[in-house]
C-alpha positions in Angstrom: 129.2 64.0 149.1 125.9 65.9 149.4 127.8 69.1 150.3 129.6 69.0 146.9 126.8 68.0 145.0 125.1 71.1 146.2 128.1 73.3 146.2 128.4 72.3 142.2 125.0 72.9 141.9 125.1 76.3 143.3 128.4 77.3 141.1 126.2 76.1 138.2 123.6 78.4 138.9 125.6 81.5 139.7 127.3 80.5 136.5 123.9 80.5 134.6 123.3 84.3 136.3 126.4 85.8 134.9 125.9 84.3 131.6 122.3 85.5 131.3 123.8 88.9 132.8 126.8 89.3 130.2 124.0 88.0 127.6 121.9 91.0 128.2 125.1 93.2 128.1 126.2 92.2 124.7 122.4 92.4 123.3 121.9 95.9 124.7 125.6 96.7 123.1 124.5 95.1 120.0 121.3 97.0 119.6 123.0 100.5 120.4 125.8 99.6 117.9 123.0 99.0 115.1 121.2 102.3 116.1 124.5 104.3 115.9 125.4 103.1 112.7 121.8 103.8 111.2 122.5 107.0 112.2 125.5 107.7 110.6 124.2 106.2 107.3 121.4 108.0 107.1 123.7 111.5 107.8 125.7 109.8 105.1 123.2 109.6 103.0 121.6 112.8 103.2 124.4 115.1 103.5 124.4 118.2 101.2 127.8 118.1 100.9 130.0 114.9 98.4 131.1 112.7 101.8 133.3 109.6 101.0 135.7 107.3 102.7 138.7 105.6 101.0 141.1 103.2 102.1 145.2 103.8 103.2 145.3 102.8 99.1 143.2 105.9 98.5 140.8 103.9 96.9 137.0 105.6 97.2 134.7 102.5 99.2 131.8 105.0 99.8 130.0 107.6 98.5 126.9 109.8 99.2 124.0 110.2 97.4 125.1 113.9 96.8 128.8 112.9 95.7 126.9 110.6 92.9 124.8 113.7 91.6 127.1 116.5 92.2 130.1 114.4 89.6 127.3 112.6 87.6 128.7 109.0 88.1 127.3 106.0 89.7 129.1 105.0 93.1 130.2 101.6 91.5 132.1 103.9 89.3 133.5 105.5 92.0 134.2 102.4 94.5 137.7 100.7 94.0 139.0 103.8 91.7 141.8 105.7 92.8 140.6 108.9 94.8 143.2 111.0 92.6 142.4 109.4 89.1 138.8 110.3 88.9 
C-alpha cells in the first residue's frame, strides 16, 4: 500500500514538472507572438507606401495610415467596402 501511495505521489509530481515546463513554453510562445505582431503593426502603420488586407470577399479590413492620407478617406470608410468599388 505504501509503495503505491508513493508511486502516485511521485507521478503527481513529475506531472506537476511537465505542466510547469509546457506552462513556460506556451508563456514564452505567447510573449514572442505579441512581440511579432507589434512589429508588423507598427511596419503597417508606418509604411510609405497604401498597405491593406481584404478578405476572399475582397472586402478592405485594414488600412495604413498612408492608404488613409494618400485617397483622403477615413479607414472606417474603407473597412467592409468592396476593394473594387472604392
Amino acid at each position: 500500500m505504501a509503495l503505491a501511495i508513493a508511486a502516485a505521489l511521485g507521478w503527481v509530481a513529475l506531472l506537476r514538472r511537465q505542466v510547469q515546463t509546457q506552462t513556460k513554453l506556451i508563456r514564452q510562445k505567447l510573449e514572442d507572438e505579441t512581440a511579432l505582431e507589434e512589429r508588423y503593426r507598427e511596419l503597417f502603420e508606418n509604411a510609405n507606401d497604401i498597405v491593406y488586407t481584404h478578405d476572399c470577399e475582397g472586402r478592405i479590413t485594414s488600412i495604413n495610415q498612408t492608404g488613409e492620407q494618400l485617397l483622403q478617406r477615413p479607414a472606417r470608410t474603407f473597412c467592409r467596402a468592396i476593394s473594387w468599388n472604392w
